[in-house]
MIDOSE-1310 file (N, C-alpha, C; in nm, 2 decimals, decimal comma, always signed):
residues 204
xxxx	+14,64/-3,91/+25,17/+14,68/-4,04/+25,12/+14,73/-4,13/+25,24; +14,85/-4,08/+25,32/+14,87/-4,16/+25,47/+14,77/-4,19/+25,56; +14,66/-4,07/+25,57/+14,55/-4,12/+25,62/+14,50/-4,25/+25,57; +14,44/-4,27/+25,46/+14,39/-4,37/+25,38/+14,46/-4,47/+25,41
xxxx	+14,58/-4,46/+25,40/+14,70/-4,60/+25,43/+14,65/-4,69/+25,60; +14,67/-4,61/+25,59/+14,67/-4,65/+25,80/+14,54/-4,67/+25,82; +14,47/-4,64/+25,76/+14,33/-4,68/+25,77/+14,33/-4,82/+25,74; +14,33/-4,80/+25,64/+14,33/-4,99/+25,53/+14,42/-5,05/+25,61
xxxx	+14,56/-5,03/+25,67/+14,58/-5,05/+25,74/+14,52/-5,14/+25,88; +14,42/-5,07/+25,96/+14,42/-5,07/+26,05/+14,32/-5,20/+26,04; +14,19/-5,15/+25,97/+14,10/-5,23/+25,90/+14,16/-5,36/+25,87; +14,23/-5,41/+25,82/+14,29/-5,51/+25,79/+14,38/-5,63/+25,91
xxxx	+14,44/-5,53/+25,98/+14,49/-5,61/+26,12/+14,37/-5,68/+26,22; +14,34/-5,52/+26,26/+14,16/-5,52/+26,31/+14,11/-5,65/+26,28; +14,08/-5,64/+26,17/+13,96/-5,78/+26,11/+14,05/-5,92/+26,16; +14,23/-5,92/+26,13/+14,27/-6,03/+26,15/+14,24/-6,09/+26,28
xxxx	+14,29/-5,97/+26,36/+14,27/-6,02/+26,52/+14,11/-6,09/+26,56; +14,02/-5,98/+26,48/+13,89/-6,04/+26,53/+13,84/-6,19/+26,48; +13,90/-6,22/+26,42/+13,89/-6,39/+26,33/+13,97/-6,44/+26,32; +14,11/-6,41/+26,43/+14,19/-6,50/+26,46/+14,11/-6,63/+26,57
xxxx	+14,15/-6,74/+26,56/+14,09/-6,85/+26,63/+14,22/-6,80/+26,78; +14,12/-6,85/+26,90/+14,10/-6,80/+27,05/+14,21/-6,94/+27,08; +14,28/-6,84/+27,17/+14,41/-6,96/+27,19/+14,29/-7,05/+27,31; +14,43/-7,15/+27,33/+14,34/-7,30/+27,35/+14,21/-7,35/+27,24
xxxx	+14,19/-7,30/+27,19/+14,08/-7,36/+27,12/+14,08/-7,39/+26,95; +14,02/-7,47/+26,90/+14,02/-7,51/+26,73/+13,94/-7,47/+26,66; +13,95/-7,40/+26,59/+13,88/-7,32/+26,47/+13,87/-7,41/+26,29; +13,72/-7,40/+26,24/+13,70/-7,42/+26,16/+13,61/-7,37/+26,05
xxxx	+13,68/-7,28/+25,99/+13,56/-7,16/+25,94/+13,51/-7,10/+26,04; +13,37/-7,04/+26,08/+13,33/-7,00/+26,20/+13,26/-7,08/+26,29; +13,32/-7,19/+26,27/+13,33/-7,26/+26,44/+13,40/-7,27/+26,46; +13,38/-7,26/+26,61/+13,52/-7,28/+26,72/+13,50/-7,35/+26,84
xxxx	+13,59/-7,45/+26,86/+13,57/-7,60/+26,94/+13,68/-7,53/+27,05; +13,64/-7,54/+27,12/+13,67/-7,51/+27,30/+13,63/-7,63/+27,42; +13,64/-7,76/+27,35/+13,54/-7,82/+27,48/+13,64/-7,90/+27,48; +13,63/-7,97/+27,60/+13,72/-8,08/+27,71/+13,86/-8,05/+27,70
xxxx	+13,90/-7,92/+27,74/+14,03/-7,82/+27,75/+14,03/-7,80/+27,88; +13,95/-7,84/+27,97/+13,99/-7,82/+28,14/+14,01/-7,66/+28,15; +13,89/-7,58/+28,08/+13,93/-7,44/+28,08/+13,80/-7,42/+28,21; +13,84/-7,30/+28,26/+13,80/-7,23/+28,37/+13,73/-7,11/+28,32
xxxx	+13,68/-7,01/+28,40/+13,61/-6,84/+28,39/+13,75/-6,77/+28,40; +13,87/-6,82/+28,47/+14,00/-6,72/+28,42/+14,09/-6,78/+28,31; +14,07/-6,87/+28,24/+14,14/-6,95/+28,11/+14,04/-6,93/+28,01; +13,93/-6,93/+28,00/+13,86/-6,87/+27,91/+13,87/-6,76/+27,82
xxxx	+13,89/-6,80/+27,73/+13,87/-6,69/+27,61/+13,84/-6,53/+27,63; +13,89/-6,44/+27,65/+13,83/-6,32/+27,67/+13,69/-6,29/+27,59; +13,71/-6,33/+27,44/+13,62/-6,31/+27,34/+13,63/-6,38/+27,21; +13,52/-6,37/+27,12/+13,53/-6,47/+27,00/+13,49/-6,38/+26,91
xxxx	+13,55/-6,41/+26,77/+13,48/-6,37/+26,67/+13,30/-6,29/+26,65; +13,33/-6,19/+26,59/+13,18/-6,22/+26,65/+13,05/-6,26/+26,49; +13,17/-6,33/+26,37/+13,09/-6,40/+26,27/+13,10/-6,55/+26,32; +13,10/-6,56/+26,47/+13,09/-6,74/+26,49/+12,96/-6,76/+26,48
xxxx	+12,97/-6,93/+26,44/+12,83/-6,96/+26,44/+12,81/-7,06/+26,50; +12,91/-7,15/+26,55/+12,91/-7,27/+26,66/+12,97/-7,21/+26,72; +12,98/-7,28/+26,88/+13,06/-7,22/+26,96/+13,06/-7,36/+27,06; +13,20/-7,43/+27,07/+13,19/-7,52/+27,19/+13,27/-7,52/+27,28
xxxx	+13,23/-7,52/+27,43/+13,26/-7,52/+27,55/+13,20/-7,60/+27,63; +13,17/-7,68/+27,57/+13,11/-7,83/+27,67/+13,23/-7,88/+27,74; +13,21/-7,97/+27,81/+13,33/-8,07/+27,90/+13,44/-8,04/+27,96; +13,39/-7,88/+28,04/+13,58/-7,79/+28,09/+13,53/-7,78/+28,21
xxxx	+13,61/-7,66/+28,33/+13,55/-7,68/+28,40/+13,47/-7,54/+28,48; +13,38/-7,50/+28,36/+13,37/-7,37/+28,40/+13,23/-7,36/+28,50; +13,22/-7,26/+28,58/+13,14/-7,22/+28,69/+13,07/-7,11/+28,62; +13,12/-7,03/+28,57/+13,04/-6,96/+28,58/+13,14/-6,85/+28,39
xxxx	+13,05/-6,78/+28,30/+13,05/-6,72/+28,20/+13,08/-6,56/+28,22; +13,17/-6,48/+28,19/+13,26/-6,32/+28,20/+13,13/-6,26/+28,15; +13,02/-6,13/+28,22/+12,94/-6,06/+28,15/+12,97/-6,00/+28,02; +12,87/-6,05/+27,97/+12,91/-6,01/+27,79/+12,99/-6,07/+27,74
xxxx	+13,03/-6,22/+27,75/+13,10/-6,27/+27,63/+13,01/-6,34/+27,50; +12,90/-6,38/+27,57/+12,83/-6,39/+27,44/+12,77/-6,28/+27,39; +12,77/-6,15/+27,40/+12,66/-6,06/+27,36/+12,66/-6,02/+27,22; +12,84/-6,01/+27,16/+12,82/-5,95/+27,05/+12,84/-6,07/+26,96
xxxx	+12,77/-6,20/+26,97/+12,80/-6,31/+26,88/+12,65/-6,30/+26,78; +12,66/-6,23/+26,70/+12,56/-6,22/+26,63/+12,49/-6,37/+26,52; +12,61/-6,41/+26,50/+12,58/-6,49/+26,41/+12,62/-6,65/+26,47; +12,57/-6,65/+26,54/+12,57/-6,81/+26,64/+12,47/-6,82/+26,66
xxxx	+12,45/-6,96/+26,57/+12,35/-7,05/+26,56/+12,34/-7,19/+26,64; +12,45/-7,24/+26,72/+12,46/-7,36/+26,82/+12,57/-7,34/+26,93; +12,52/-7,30/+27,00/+12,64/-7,33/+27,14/+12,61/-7,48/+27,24; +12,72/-7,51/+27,24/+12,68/-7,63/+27,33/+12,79/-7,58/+27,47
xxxx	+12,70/-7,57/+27,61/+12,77/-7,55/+27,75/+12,73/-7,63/+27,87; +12,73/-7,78/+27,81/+12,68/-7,89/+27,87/+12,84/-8,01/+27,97; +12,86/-8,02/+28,02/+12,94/-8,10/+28,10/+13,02/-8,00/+28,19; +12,99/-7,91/+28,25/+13,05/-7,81/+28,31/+12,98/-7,80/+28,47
xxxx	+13,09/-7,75/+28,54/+13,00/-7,77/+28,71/+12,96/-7,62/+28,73; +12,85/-7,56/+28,68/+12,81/-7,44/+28,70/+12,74/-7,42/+28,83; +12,79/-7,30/+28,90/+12,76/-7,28/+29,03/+12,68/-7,19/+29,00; +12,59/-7,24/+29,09/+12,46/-7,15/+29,08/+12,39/-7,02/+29,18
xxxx	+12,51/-6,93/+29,18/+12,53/-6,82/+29,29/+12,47/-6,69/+29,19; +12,57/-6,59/+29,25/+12,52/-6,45/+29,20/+12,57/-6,45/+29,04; +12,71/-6,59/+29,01/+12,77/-6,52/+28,89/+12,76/-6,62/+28,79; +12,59/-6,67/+28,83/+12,53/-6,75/+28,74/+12,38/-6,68/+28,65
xxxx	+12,37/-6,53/+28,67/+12,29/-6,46/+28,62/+12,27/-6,40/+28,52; +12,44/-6,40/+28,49/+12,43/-6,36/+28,31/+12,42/-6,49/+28,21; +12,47/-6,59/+28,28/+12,43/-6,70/+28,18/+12,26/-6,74/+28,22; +12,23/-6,75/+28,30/+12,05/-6,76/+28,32/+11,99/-6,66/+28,21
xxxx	+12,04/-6,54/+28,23/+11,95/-6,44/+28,13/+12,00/-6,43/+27,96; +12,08/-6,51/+27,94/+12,11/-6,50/+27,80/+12,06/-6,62/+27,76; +12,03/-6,71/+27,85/+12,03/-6,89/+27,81/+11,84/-6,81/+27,75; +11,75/-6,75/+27,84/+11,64/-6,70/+27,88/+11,59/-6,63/+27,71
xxxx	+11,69/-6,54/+27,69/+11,68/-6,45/+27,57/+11,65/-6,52/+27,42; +11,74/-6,67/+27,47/+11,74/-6,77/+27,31/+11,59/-6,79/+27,26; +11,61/-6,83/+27,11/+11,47/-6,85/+27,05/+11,38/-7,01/+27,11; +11,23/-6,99/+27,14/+11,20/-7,12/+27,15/+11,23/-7,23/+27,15
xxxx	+11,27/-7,28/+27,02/+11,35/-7,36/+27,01/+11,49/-7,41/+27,03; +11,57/-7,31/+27,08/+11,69/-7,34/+27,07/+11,71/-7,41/+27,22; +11,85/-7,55/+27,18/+11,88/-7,65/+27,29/+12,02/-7,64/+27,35; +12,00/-7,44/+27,36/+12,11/-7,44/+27,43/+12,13/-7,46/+27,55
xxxx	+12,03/-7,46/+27,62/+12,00/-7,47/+27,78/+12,05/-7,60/+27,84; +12,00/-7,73/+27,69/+11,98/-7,88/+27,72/+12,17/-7,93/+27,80; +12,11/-7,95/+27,94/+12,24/-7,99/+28,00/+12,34/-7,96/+28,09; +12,30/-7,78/+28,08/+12,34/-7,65/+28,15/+12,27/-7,69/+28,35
xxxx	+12,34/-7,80/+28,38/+12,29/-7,82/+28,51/+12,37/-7,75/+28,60; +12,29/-7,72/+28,74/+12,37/-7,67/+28,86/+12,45/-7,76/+28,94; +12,59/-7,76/+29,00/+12,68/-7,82/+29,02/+12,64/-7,82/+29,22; +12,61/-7,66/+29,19/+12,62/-7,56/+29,35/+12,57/-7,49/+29,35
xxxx	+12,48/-7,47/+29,46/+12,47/-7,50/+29,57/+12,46/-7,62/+29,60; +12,42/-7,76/+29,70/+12,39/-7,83/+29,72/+12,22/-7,85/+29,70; +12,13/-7,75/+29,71/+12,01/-7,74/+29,73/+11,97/-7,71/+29,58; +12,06/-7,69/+29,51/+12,00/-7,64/+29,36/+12,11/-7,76/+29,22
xxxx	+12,13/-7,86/+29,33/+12,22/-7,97/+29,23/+12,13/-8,01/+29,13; +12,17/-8,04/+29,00/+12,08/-8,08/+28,92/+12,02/-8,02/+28,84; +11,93/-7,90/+28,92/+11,86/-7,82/+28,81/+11,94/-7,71/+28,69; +11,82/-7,71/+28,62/+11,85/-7,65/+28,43/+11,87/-7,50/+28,47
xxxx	+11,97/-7,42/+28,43/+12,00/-7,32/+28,50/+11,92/-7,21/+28,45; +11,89/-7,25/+28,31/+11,72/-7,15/+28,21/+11,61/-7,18/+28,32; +11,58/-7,28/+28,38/+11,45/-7,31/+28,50/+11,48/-7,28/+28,59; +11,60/-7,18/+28,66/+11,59/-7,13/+28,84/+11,50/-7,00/+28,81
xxxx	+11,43/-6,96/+28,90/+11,40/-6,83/+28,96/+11,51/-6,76/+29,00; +11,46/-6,63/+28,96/+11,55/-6,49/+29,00/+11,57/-6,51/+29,16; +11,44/-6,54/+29,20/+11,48/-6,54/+29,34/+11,55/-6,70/+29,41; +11,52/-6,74/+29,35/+11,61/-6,90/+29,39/+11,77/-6,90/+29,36
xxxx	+11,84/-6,76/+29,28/+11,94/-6,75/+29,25/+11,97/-6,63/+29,35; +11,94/-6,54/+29,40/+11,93/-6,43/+29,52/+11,93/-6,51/+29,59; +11,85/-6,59/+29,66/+11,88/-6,71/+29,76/+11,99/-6,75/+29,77; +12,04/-6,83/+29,69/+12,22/-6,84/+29,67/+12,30/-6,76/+29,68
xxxx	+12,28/-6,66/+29,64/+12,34/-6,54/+29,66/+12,37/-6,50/+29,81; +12,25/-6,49/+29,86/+12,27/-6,44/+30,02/+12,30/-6,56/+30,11; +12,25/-6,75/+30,06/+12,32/-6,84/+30,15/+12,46/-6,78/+30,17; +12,60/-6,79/+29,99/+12,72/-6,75/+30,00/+12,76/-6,64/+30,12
xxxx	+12,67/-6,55/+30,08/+12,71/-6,45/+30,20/+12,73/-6,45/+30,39; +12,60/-6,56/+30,42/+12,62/-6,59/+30,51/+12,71/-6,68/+30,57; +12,72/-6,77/+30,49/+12,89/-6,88/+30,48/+13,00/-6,76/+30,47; +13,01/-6,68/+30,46/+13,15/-6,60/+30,45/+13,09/-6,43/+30,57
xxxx	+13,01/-6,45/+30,61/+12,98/-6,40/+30,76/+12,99/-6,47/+30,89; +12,95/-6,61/+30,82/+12,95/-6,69/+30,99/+13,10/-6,71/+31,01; +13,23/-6,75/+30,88/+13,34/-6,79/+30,87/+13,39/-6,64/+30,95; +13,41/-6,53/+30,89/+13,42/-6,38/+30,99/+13,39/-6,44/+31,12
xxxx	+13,25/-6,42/+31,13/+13,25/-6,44/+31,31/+13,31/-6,52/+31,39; +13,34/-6,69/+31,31/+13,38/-6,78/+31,38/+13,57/-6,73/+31,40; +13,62/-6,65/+31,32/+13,72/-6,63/+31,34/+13,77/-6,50/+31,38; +13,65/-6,45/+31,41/+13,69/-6,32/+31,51/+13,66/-6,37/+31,68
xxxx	+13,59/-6,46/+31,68/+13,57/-6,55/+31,79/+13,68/-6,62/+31,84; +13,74/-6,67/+31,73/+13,89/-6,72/+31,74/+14,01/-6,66/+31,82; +14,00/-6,52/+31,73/+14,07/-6,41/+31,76/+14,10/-6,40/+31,92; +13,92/-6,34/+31,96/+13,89/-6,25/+32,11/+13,91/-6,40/+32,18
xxxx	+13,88/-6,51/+32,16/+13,96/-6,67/+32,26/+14,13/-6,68/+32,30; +14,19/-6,61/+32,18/+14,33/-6,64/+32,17/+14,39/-6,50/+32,22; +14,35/-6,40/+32,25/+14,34/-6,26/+32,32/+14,33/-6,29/+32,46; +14,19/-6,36/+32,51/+14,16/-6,35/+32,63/+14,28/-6,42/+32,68
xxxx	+14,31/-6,54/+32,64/+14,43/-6,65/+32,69/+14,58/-6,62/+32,69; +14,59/-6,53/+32,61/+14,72/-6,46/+32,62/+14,69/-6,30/+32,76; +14,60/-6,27/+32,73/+14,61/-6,12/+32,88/+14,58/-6,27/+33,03; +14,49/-6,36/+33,03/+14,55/-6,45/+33,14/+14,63/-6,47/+33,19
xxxx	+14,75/-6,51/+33,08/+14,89/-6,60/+33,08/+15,00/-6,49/+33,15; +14,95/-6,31/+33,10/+15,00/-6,22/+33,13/+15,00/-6,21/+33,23; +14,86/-6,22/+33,32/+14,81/-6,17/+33,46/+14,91/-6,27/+33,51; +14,89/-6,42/+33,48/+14,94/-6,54/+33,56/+15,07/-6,49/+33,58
xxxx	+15,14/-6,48/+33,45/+15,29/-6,41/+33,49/+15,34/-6,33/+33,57; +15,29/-6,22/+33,55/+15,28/-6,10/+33,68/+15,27/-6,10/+33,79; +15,14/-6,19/+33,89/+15,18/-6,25/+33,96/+15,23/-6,32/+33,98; +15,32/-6,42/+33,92/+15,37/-6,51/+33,95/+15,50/-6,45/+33,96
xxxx	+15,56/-6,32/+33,91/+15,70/-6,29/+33,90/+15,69/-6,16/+34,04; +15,56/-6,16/+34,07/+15,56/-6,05/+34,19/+15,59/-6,13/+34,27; +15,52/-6,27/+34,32/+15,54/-6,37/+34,46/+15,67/-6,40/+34,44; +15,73/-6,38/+34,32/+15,86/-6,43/+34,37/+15,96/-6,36/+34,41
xxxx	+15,93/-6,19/+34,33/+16,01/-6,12/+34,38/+15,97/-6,07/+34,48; +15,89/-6,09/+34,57/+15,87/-6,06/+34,71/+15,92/-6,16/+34,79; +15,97/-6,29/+34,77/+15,98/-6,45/+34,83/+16,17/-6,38/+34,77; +16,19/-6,34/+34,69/+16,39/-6,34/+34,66/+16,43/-6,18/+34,76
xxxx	+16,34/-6,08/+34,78/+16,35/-5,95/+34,88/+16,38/-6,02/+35,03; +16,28/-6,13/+35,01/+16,22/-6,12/+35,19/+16,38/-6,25/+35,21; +16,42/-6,32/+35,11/+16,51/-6,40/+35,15/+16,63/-6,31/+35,18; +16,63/-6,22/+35,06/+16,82/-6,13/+35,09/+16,78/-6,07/+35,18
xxxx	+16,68/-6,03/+35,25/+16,69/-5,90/+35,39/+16,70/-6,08/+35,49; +16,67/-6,16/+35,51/+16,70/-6,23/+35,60/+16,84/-6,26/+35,60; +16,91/-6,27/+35,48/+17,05/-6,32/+35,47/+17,14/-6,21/+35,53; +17,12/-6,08/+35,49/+17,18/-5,98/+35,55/+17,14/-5,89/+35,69
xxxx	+17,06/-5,92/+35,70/+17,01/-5,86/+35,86/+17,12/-5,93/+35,95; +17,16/-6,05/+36,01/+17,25/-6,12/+36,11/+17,37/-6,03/+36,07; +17,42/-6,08/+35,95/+17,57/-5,95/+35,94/+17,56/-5,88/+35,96; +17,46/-5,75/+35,94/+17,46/-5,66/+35,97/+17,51/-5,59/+36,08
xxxx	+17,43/-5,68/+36,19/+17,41/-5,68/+36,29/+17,52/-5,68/+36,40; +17,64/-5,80/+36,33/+17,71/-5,87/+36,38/+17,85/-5,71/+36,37; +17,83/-5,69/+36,25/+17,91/-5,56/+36,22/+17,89/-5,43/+36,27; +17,80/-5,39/+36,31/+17,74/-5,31/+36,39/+17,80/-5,33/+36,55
xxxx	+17,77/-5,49/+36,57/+17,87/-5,52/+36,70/+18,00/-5,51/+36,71; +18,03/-5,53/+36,63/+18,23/-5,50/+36,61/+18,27/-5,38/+36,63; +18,20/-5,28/+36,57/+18,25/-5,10/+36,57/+18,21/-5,06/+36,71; +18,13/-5,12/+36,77/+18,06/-5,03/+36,89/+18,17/-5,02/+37,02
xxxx	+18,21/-4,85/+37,05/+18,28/-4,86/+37,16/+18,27/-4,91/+37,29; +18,39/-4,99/+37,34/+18,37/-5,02/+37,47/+18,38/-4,96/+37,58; +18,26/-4,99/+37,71/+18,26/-4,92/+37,79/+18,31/-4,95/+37,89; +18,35/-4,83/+37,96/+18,48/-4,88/+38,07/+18,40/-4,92/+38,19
């Protein structure tokens, strides 16, 4: 019988959480209004309902969609993800391939433009090539290989100028302690000398 309890229980929380309406966002029946919230890919919703049937996220400012947040939305019938600066890199491939999956007809794509790269501004993110999205992929990479080299370049510049400055020093504290030796043996050589003449016995 406590089994049963905790069950119905759990069932009952369970369902609440899953049809609770998604902070930041407005719920009405199963639609849920998410758009022009200045939401991001880390302010974003973990997950939604999955008896939604609208879903809006137009006008924020997301780049790019968390793998699998739409997957288990069974019963969505209109998403709109139009006014957003989607970058069109490596972690624009799960929204390409879901936008791809929709039926014929559906206008969910309409609007879904690329923000970024510069070379892919404008275009429908359902119309890139797999490989025009790998292209982006490996441009990013090499912008964050040339930035490495240019700063390991940096590095070995600010290395070499510092073992210089080192050498400079070294010699420069050798000539002088050879220039402050050769002055005190001048200073003390005459006295020496002079003292050396005082003790010397005289001869008859």
């Amino acid at each position: 019988m406590k089994e049963f309890l905790l069950m119905c229980l759990l069932l009952l929380f369970g369902g609440q959480r899953s049809s609770a309406c998604p902070h930041l966002c407005s719920c009405h029946g199963s639609q849920v209004d998410c758009s022009s919230r200045s939401l991001t890919a880390s302010s974003l919703p973990s997950s939604f309902s999955a008896g939604t049937s609208e879903l809006r996220l137009h006008n924020n400012l997301l780049t790019t969609l968390p793998n699998g947040l739409l997957d288990d939305l069974t019963s969505l019938r209109s998403i709109s993800l139009h006014g957003n600066p989607w970058a069109c890199d490596c972690g624009v491939l799960y929204l390409r391939a879901w936008l791809l999956r929709q039926p014929a007809g559906s206008t969910s794509h309409v609007g879904v433009n690329c923000s970024s790269p510069p070379k892919l501004r404008g275009r429908l993110v359902a119309y890139l090539t797999e490989q025009e999205v790998l292209d982006s992929c490996h441009y990013w990479y090499c912008d964050l290989a040339l930035a490495s080299q240019v700063c390991l370049l940096v590095f070995v510049v600010v290395q070499a100028a510092l073992l210089v400055a080192l050498v400079f020093f070294l010699k420069r504290f050798e000539k002088v302690s050879k220039e402050a030796k050769r002055i005190t043996e001048e200073s003390f050589n005459p006295a020496d000398g002079q003292r050396e003449n005082e003790y010397m016995p005289l001869k008859p």
